[in-house]
C-alpha positions as CSV (number, residue, x, y, z in Angstrom):
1,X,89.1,-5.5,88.5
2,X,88.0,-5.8,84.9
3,X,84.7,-5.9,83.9
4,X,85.3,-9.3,82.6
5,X,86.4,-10.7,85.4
6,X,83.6,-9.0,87.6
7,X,81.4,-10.7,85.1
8,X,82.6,-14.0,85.6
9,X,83.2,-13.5,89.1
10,X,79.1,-13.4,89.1
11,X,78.8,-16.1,86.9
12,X,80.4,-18.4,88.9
13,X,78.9,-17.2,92.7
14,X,75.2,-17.7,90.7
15,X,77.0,-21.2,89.4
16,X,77.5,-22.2,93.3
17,X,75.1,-20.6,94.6
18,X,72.9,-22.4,92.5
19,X,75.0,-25.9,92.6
20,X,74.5,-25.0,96.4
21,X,70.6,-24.9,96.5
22,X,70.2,-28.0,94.0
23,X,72.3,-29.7,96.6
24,X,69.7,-28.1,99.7
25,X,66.8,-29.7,97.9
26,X,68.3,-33.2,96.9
27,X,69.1,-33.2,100.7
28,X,65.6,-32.2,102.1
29,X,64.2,-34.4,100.0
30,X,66.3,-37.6,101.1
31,X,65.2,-36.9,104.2
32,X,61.6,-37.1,103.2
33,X,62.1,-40.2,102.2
34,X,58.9,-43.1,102.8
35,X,58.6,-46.7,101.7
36,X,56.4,-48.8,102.3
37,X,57.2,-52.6,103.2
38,X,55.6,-55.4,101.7
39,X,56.4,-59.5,102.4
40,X,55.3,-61.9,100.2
41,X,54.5,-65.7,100.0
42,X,52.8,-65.8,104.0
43,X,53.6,-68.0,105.8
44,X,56.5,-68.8,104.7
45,X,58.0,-69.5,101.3
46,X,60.7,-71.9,102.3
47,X,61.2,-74.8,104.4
48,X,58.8,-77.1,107.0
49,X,56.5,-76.3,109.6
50,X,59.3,-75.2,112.5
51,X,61.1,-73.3,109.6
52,X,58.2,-71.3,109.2
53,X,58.0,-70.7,112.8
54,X,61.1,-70.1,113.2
55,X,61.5,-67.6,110.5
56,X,57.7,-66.0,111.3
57,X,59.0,-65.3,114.8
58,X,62.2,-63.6,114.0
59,X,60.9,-61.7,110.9
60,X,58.4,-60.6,113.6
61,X,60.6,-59.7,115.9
62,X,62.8,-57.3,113.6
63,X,59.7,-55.6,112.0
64,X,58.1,-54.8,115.9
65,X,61.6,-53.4,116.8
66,X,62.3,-51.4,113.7
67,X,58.8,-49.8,114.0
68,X,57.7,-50.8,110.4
69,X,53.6,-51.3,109.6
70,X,54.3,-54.0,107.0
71,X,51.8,-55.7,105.0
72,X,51.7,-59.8,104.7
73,X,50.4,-61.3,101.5
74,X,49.2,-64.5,101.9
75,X,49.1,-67.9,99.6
76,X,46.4,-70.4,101.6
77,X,47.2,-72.8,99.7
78,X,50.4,-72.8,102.2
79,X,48.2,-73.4,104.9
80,X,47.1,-77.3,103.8
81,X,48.9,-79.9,105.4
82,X,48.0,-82.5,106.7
83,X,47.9,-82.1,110.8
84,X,49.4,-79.0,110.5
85,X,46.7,-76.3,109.2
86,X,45.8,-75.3,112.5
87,X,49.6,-74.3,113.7
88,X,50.0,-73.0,109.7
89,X,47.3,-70.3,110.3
90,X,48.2,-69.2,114.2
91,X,51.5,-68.0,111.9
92,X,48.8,-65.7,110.4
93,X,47.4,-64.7,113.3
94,X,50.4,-63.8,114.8
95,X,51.3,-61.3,111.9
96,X,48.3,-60.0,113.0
97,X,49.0,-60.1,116.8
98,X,52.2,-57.6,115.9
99,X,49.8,-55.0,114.8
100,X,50.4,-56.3,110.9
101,X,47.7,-56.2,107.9
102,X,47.7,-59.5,105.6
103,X,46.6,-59.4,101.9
104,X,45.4,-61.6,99.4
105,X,48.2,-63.0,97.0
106,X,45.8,-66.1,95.9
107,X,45.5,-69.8,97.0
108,X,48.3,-71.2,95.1
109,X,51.0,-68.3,93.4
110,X,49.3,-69.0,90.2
111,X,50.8,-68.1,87.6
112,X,48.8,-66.3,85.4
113,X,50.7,-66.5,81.9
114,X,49.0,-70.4,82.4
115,X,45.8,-69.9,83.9
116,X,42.5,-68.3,81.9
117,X,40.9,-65.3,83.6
118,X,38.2,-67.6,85.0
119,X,40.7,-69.9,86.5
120,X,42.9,-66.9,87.7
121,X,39.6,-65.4,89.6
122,X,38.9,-68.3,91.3
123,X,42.3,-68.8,92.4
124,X,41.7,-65.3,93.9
125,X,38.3,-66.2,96.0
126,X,39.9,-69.8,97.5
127,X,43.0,-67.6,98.7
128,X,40.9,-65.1,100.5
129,X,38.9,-67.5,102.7
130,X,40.8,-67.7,105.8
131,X,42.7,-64.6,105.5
132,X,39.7,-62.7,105.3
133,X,37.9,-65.0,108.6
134,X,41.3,-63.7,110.6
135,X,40.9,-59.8,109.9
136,X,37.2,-60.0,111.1
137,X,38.0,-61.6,113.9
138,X,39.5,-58.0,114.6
139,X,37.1,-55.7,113.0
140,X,38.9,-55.6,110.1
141,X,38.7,-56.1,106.5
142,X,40.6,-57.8,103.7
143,X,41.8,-54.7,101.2
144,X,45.0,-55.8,99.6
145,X,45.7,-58.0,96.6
146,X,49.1,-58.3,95.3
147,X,49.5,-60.4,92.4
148,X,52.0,-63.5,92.4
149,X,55.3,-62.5,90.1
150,X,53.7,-59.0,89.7
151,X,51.8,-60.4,86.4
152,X,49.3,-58.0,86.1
153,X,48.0,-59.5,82.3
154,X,48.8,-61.3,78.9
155,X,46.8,-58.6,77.0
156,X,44.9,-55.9,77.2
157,X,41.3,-57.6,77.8
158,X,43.1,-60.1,80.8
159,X,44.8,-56.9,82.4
160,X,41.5,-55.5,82.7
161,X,39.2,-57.5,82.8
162,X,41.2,-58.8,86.2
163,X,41.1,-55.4,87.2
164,X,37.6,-54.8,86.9
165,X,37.1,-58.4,89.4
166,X,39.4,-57.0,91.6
167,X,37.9,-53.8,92.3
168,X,34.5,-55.2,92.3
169,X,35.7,-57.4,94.8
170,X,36.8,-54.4,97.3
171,X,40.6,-54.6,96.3
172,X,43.4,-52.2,96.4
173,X,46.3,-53.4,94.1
174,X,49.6,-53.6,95.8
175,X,52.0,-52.0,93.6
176,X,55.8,-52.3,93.8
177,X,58.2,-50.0,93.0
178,X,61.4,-50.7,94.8
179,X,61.9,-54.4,93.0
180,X,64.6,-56.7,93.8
181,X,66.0,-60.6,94.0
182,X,65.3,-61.4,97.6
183,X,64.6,-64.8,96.9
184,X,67.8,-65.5,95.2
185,X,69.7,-64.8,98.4
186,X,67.1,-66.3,100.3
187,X,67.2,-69.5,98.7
188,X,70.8,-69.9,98.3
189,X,71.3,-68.8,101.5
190,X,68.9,-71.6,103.4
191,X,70.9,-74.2,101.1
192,X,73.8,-73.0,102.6
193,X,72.6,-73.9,105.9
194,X,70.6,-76.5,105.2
195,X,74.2,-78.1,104.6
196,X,76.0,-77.0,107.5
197,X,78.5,-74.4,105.1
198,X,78.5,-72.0,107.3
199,X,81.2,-69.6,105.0
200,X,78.8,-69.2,102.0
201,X,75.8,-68.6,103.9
202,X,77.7,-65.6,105.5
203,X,78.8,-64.3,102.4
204,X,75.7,-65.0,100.8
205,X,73.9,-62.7,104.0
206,X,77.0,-60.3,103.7
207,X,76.3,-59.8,100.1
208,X,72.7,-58.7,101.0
209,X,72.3,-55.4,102.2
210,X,74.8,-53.9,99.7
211,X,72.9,-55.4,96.5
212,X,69.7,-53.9,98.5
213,X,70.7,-50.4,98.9
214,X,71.6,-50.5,95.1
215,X,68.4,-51.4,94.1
216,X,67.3,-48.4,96.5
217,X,69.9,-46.2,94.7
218,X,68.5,-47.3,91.0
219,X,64.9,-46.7,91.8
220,X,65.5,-43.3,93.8
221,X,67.2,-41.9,90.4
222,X,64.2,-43.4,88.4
223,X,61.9,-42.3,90.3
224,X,63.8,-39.0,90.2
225,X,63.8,-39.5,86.4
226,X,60.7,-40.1,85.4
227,X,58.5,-38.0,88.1
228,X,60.8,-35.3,88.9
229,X,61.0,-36.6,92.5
230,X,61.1,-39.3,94.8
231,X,57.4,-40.8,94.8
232,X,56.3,-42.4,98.4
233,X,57.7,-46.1,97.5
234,X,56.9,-49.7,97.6
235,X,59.1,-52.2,98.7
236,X,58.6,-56.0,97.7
237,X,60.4,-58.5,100.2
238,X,59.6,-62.2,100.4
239,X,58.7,-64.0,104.3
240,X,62.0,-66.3,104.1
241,X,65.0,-66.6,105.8
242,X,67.5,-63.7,105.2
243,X,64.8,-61.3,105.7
244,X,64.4,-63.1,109.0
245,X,68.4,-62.8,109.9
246,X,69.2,-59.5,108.4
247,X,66.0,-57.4,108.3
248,X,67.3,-55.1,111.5
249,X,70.3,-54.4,108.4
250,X,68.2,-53.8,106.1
251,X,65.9,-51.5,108.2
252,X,68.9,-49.6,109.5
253,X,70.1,-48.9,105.9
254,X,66.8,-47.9,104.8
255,X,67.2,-45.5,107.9
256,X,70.3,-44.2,106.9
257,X,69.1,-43.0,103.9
258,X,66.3,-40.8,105.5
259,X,63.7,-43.3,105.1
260,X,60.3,-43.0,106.8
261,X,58.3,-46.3,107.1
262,X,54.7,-45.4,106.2
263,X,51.5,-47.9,105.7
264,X,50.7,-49.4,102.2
265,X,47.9,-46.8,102.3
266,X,49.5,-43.8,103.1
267,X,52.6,-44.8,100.6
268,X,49.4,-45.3,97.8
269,X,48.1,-41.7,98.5
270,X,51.1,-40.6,96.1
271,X,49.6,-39.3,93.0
272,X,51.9,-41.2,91.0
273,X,49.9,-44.4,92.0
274,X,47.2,-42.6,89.8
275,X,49.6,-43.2,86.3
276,X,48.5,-45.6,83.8
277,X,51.0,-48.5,83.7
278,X,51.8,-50.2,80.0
279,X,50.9,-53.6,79.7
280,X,54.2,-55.7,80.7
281,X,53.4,-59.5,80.8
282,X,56.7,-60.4,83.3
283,X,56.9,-58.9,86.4
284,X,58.6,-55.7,87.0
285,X,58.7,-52.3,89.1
286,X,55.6,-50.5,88.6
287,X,58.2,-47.4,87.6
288,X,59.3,-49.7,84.5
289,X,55.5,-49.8,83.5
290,X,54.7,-46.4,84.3
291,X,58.0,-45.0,81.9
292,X,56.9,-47.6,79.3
293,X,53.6,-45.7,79.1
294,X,55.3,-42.5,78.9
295,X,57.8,-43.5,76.2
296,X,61.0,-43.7,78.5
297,X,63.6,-46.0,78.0
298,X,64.0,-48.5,80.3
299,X,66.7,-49.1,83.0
300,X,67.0,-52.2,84.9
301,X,68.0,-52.4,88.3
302,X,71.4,-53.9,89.3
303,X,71.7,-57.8,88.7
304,X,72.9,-59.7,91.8
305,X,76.6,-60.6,92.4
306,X,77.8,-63.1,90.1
307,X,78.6,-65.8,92.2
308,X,75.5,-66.0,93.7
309,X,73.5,-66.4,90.5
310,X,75.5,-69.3,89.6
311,X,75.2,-70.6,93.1
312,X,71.2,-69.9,92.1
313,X,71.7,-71.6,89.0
314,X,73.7,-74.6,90.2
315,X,71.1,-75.2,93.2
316,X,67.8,-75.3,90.9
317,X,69.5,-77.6,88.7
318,X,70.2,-79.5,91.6
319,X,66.6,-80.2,92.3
């Protein structure tokens, strides 16, 4: 053997050897994996009374049997109609019945791009009155706020001054990091019932866990990216209907990727949580913001399939 082909005979075993060990640690650390899940919009965003039952019970039902400590943000407002605020909060209580937390994600979904900081605060207070008489019922105490179409600000001063409330107020702020469209499917898909078509609301559900475990793909490599690992994660899911149907698909997929469910305040231990996020005024992942602050580009998460944005499009026009 020649001495250049000993040479690169070395070169290459350190090449694999090293391919090899990258390949080790990308492993071990998929199956490290930890998110933790978050619903939105409690009760329910969608529908009457027995929808909400019927999709509170079933959402239930999943989480229990999949093992997963979510946390329910709720809008009170929600709970106001006439005869039926009573049966509208036992919904609530039985979130908390399956060993669930609920959170604060104001009285009405306010949107905060319309509403002065004043405004926005008292929003805040209203939607904490009942959720907060329900957790001491149990010992327990109200610690998550999670703000309605993750607006965080319009400026700086809003941005913190909201801040400053909301910490003064005893709040944690409920980041999200795994981000997604949810409540497209979801609101196409109860259409599609709604209606009796029975063939787009299963290829609207069929359509869901792939574009789901994309958006986990996309925010594993930029979390990856921009923190040189995968940071305990947040995932952002809405109370509806195809969570309701499909979550035990959706929990087995997060499974298969070597996913741990964890508590919002274990997944917030991850120093990452401690990053200052730039000031965005839509809503988007909290790994957007925190790359924006470090002077990364930006990469969005895959769109949803094309034929279910323009059965989106066509249904809100609709209205």
């Amino acid at each position: 053997m020649t001495v250049w082909a000993y040479r690169l005979g070395r070169v290459l075993l350190s090449a694999a050897l090293l391919a090899s060990a990258l390949a080790a640690q990308a492993a071990a650390q998929a199956a490290r994996r930890e998110v933790a899940v978050t619903f939105d919009d409690l009760p329910a965003p969608q529908g009457d009374l027995e929808d909400m039952r019927r999709i509170t019970s079933r959402l239930l039902e999943s989480v229990k049997r999949n093992g997963v400590p979510a946390v329910g943000f709720v809008n009170e407002g929600k709970l106001y109609r006439r005869g039926e605020t009573d049966a509208r909060t036992e919904l609530l209580r039985a979130w908390l019945d399956a060993g669930l937390e609920l959170g604060n994600h104001t009285f009405s979904h306010l949107n905060l791009q319309r509403a002065p900081l004043e405004e926005y605060k008292d929003d805040v207070l209203r939607g904490e009155t009942v959720t907060r008489m329900l957790l001491r019922e149990r010992g327990l105490r109200l610690r998550y706020f999670r703000h309605p179409f993750l607006f965080t600000g319009t400026t700086p001063e809003y941005k913190k001054g909201l801040a400053e409330f909301l910490a003064a107020r005893g709040y944690a702020v409920a980041p999200v990091t795994i981000d997604n469209a949810d409540y497209i499917f979801a609101d196409v898909y109860l259409r599609a019932k709604k209606r009796g078509d029975a063939e787009t609301a299963k290829r609207v559900a069929d359509a869901y866990v792939p574009y789901m475990e994309s958006a986990f793909e996309h925010f594993e490599r930029l979390s990856s990216e921009t923190f040189g690992r995968e940071i305990k994660h947040v995932l952002l899911l809405h109370a509806n209907e195809i969570n309701a149907d499909r979550f035990d698909e959706l929990a087995a997929m997060m499974k298969r990727r070597g996913y741990t469910f964890v508590t919002l305040e274990e997944a917030l231990k991850d120093p990452a949580y401690l990053e200052p996020d730039a000031l965005y005024k839509n809503g988007i992942s909290w790994l957007h913001r925190w790359r924006m602050a470090k002077g990364l580009p930006v990469k969005w998460e895959p769109e949803v399939p094309k034929f279910l944005g323009e059965l989106y499009k066509a249904g809100r026009s609709g209205n």
